[in-house]
C-alpha positions in Angstrom: 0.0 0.0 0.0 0.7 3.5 -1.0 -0.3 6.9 -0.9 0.3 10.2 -2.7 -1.0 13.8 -2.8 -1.8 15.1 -5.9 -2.3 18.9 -6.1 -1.9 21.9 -9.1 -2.3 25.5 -9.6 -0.7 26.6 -6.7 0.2 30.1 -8.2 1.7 31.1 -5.8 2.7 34.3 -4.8 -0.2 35.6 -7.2 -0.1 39.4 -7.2 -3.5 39.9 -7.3 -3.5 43.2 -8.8 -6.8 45.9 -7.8 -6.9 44.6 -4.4 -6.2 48.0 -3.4 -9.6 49.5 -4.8 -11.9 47.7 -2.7 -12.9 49.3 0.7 -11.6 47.2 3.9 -10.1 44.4 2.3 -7.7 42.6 3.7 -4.8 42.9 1.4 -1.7 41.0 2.8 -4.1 38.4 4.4 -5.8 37.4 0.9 -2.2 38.0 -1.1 -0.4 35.4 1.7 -3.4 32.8 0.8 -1.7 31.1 -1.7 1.5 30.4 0.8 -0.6 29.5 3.4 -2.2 26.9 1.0 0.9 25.5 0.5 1.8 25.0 4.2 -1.6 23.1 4.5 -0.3 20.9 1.4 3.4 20.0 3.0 1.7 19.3 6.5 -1.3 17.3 4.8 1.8 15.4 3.5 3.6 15.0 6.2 1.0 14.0 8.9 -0.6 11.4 6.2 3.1 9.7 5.7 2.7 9.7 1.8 5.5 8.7 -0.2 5.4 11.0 -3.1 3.2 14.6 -4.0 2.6 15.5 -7.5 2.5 19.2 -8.8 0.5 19.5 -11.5 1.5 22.9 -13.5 1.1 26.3 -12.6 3.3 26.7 -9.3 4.1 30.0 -10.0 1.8 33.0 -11.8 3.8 34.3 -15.0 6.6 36.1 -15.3 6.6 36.6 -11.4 10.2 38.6 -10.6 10.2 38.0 -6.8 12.8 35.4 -5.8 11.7 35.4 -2.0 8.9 33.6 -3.5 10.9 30.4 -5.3 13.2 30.8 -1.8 10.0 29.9 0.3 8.9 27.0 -1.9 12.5 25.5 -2.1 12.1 25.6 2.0 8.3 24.0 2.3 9.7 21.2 -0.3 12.7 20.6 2.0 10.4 20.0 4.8 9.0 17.0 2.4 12.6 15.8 1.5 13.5 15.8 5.7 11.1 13.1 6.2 11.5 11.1 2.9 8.7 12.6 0.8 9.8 12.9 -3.1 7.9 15.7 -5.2 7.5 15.4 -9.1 6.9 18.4 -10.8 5.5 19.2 -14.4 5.6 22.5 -15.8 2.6 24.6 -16.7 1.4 27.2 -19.0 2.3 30.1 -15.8 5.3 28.1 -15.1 7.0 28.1 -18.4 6.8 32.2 -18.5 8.3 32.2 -15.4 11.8 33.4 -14.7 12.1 31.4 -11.6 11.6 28.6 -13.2 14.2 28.5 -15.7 16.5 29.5 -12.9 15.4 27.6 -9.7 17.6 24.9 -8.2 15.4 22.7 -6.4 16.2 20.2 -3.4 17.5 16.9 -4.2 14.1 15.5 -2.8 12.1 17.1 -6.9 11.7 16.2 -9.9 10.8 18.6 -12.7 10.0 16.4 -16.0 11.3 17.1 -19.3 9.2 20.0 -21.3 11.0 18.1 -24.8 9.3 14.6 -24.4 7.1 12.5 -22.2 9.3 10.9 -19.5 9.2 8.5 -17.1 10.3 8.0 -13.1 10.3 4.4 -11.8 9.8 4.0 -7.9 10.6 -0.1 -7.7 10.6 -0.2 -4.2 6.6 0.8 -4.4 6.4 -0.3 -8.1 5.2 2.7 -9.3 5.9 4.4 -13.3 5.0 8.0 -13.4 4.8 10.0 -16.6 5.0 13.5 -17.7 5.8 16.6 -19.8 5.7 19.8 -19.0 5.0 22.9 -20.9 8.5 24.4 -23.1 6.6 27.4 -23.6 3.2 29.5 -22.2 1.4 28.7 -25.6 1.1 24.8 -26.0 -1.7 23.9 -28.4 -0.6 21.0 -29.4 -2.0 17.1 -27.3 0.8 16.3 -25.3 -1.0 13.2 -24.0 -0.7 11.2 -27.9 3.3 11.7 -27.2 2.9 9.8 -23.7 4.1 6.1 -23.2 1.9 3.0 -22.9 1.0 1.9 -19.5 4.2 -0.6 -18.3 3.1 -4.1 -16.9 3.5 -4.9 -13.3 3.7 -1.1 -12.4 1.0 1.4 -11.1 1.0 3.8 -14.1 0.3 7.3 -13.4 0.4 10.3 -15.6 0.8 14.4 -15.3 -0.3 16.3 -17.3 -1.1 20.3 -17.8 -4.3 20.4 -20.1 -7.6 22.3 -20.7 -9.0 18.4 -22.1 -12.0 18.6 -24.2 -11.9 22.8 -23.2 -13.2 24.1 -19.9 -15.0 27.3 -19.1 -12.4 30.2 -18.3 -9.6 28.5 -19.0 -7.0 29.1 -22.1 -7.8 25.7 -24.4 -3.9 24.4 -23.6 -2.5 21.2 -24.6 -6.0 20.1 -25.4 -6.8 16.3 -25.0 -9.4 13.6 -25.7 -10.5 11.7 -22.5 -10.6 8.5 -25.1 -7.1 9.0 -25.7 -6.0 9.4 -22.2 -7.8 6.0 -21.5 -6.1 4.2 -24.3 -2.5 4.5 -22.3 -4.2 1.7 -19.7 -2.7 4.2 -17.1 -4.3 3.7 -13.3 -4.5 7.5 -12.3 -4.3 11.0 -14.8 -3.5 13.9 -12.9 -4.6 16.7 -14.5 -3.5 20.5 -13.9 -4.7 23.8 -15.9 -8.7 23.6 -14.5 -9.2 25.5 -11.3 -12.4 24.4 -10.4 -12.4 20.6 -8.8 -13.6 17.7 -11.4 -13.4 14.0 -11.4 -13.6 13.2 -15.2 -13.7 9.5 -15.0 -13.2 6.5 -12.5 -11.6 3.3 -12.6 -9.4 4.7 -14.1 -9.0 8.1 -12.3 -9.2 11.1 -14.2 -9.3 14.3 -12.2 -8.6 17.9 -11.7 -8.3 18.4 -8.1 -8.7 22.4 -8.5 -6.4 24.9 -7.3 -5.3 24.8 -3.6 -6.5 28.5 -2.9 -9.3 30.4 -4.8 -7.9 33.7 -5.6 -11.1 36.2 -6.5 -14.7 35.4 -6.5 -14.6 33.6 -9.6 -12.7 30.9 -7.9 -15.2 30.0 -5.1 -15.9 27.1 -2.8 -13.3 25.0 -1.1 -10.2 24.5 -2.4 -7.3 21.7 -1.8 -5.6 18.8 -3.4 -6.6 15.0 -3.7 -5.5 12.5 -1.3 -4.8 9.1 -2.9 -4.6 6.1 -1.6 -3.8 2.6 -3.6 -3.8 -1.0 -1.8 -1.9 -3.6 -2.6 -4.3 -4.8 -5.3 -4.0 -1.7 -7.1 -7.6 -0.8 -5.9 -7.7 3.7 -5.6 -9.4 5.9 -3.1 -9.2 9.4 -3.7 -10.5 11.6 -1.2 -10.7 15.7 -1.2 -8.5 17.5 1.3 -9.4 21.2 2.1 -6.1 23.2 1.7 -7.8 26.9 1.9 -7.2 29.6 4.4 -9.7 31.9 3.0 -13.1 30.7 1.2 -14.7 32.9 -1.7 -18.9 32.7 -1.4 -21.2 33.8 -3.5 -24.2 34.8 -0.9 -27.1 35.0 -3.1 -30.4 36.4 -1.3 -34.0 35.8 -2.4 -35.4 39.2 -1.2 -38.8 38.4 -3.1 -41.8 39.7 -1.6 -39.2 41.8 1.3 -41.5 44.8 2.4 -38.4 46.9 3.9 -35.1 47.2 3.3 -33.9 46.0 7.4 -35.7 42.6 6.4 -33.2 41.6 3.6 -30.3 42.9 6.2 -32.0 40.2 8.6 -32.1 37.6 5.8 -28.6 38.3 4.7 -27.0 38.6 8.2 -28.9 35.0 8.5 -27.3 33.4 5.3 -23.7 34.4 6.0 -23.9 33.4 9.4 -24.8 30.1 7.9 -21.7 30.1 5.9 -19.5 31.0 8.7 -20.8 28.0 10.5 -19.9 25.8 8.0 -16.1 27.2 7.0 -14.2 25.1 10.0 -13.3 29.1 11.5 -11.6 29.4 7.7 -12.4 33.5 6.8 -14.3 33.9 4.5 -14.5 37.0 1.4 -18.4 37.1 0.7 -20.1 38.5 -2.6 -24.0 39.1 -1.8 -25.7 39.3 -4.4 -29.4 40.7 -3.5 -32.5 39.4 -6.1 -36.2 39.7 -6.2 -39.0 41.6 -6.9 -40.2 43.3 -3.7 -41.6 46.4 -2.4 -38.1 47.1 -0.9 -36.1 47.7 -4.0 -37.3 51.2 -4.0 -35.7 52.0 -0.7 -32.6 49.9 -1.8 -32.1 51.5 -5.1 -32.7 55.0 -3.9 -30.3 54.8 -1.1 -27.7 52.2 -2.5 -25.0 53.2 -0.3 -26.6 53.4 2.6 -27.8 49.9 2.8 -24.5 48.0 1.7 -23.1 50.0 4.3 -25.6 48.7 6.9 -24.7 45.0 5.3 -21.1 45.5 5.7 -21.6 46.9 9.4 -24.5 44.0 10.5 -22.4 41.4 9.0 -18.8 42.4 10.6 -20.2 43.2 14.1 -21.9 39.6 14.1 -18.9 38.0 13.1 -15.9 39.5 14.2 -12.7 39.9 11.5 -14.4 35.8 10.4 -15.9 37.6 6.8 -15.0 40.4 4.7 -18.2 41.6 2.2 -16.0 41.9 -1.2 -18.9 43.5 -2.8 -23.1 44.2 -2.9 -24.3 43.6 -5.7 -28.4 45.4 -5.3 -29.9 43.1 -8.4 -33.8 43.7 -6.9 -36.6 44.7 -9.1 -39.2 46.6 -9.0 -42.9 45.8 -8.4 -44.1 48.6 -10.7 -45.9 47.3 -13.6 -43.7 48.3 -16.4 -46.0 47.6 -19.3 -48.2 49.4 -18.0 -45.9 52.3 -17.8 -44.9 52.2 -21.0 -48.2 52.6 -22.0 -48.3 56.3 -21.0 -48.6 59.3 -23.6 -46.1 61.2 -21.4 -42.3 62.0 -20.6 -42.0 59.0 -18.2 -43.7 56.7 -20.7 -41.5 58.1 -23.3 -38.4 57.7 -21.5 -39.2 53.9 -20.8 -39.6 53.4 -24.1 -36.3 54.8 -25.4 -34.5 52.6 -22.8 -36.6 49.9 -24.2 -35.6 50.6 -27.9 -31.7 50.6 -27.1 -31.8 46.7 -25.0 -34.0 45.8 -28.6 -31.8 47.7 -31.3 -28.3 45.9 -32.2 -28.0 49.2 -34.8 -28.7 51.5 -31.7 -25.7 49.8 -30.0 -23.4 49.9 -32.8 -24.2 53.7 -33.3 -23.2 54.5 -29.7 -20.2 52.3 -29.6 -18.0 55.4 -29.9 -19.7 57.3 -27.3 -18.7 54.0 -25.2 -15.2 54.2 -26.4 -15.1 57.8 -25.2 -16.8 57.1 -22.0 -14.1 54.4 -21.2 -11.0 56.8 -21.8 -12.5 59.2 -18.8 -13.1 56.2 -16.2 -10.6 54.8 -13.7 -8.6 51.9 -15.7 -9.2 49.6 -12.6 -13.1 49.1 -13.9 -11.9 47.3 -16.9 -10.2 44.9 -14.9 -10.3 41.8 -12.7 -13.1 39.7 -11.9 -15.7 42.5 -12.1 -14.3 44.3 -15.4 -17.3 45.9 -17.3 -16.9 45.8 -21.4 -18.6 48.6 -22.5 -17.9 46.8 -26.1 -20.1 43.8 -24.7 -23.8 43.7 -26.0 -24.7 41.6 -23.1 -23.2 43.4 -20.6 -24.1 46.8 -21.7 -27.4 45.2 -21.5 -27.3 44.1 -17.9 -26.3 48.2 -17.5 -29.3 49.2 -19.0 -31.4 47.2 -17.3 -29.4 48.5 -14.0 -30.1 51.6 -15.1 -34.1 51.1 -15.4 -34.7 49.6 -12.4 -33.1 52.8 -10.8 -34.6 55.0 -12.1 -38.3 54.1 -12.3 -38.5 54.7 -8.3 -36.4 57.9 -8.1 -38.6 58.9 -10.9 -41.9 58.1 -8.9 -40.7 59.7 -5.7 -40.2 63.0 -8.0 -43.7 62.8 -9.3 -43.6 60.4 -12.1 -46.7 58.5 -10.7 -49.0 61.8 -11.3 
């Protein structure tokens, strides 16, 4: 019987530019994440008594100048090589447009395959073959896999590789594979890299992504960690998820449907993070609440925006200490006005309603202001146009989800001004 670790997209070290621009967050605690992460992996390792832990791509996050941070992996994977721990390494897309990796002695304990051609590491003494190939350069289109021996006989065969498979969601389409042709090589376990969002492909034999070991913006929510396998001595394969994560990403969603005030969807959203606190093992959390429904309150929460994610942020901090940090509030209610009816009217209001209506319906419309978008974006802070919550003003859909921003704002500023006479 043995067991191994198998982990990817560590990045770490990831800069994690913008930061800055949101209000009370904790910088350094949410940039040293990704080191934390990996001092969960090495102990994980080391308390479990595995004989091997495979990196799957990605350690590093481009062309990432800052040497303290190869100094601090060469010292966690020294803990490993103390207590007889080996660490096999392939190179991923991030990796291979790193400068610390193409300079970066390693302990004695890794091994960083070829990026020329497939190779293989024999362990006799737990009769185990392990393949791989890492990247030779950040764009690698071609499939790797086809290059990749043939399982050997007698041996527990397990490949690495750094791959977007058939194509994933939000992920460059790298070293693209078939997961036919990863079954033809008989192998017992492919461990994947590239996919940062946890997925077992296929069992017996294993194919998995085990995601990357710490989410690093809300687009990377939910637990993150590594895969803990075990294999017996009949060559039957448990693989079990390992949290690795010092700080969770959530996306709170809240139902304020039918909410007649504005202090009831605080209640209900105080309620629902306190719910998520409870179940993060006392892990801090960065929250995104996103706030839906049609209800009387949207007026109040449109018309005084501010005020109410304030009184989120403050509810939410004094229940819970320094546990959560509210990333963003994103108001998404609507109104319950009856906006057919509305745009019924033979007057100003009704006319305005139906020019916002004509823009969501008229591609022409948007192509004729796509230069007054262009000019808009030259005179707004740089910092909107990137990250997780970048708007493209060049984006049909998203300039839609503006507009429709836009009407449900100002339908009850226009009513409290008179519009409903």
């Amino acid at each position: 019987m043995f067991k191994f670790i198998h982990a990817a997209d560590i990045h770490l070290d990831s800069p994690l530019w913008g930061l800055e621009r949101y209000e009370g967050a904790p910088v350094e605690d949410i940039r040293g994440s990704t080191r934390r992460a990996l001092e969960n992996l090495v102990r994980l390792a080391i308390e479990e008594h595995v004989d091997f832990v495979l990196l799957v791509g990605d350690l590093y996050d481009g062309d990432w100048k800052d040497y303290n941070t190869a100094l601090f992996l060469s010292k966690e994977v020294s803990k490993l090589r103390e207590v007889g721990i080996q660490v096999f390494i392939v190179t991923g897309n991030h990796d291979a447009a790193s400068q610390i990796t193409r300079s970066l002695r390693m302990p004695d304990n890794v091994k960083i395959f070829s990026i020329r051609k497939p190779e293989t590491v024999l362990l006799e003494r737990i009769g185990v073959a392990i393949h791989g190939q890492g990247f030779r350069q950040r764009v690698v289109m071609e499939d790797l896999s086809t290059g990749y021996p043939a399982a050997m006989p007698g041996y527990v065969n397990i490949g690495m590789l750094h791959t977007a498979a058939t194509g994933r969601e939000g992920h460059d389409p790298y070293a693209p594979c078939t997961i036919e042709g990863l079954l033809s090589k008989k192998y017992d376990y492919w461990a994947l890299g590239h996919v940062h969002k946890r997925e077992i492909i296929h069992e017996a034999p294993w194919i998995i992504f085990p995601g990357n070991t710490q989410g690093r913006h809300i687009r990377e929510t939910g637990p993150k960690g590594c895969s803990l396998v075990k294999v017996d001595d009949d060559k039957c394969i448990t693989v079990d998820h390992r949290d690795l994560h010092v700080l969770q990403w959530i996306r709170c969603e809240v139902d304020a449907t039918d909410a007649d005030t504005s202090e009831e969807v605080i209640e209900k959203t105080r309620s629902l993070i306190m719910g998520h606190i409870d179940k993060g093992d006392g892990r801090f959390i960065a929250v995104r609440v996103i706030i839906t429904g049609t209800c009387k309150a949207h007026d109040e929460l449109s018309m005084q925006s501010e005020k109410w994610i304030n009184e989120i942020r403050s509810v939410v901090t004094d229940a819970s200490g320094r546990m959560v940090w509210i990333e963003n509030v994103e108001i998404k209610t609507r109104t319950q006005i009856d906006l057919e009816e509305l745009l019924k009217r033979e007057d100003s209001f009704g006319d305005l309603l139906k020019f916002i209506k004509s823009i969501e319906s008229s591609d022409d419309l948007f192509k004729s202001i796509k230069d007054d978008f262009t000019a808009l974006r030259a005179k707004l802070p740089s910092e909107l146009f990137v990250g997780s919550d970048a708007y493209n003003l060049e984006s049909p859909e998203n300039v839609q989800e503006i507009l429709e921003e836009v009407k449900q704002l100002l339908i009850p500023k226009l009513f409290s001004a008179g519009g409903n006479r």
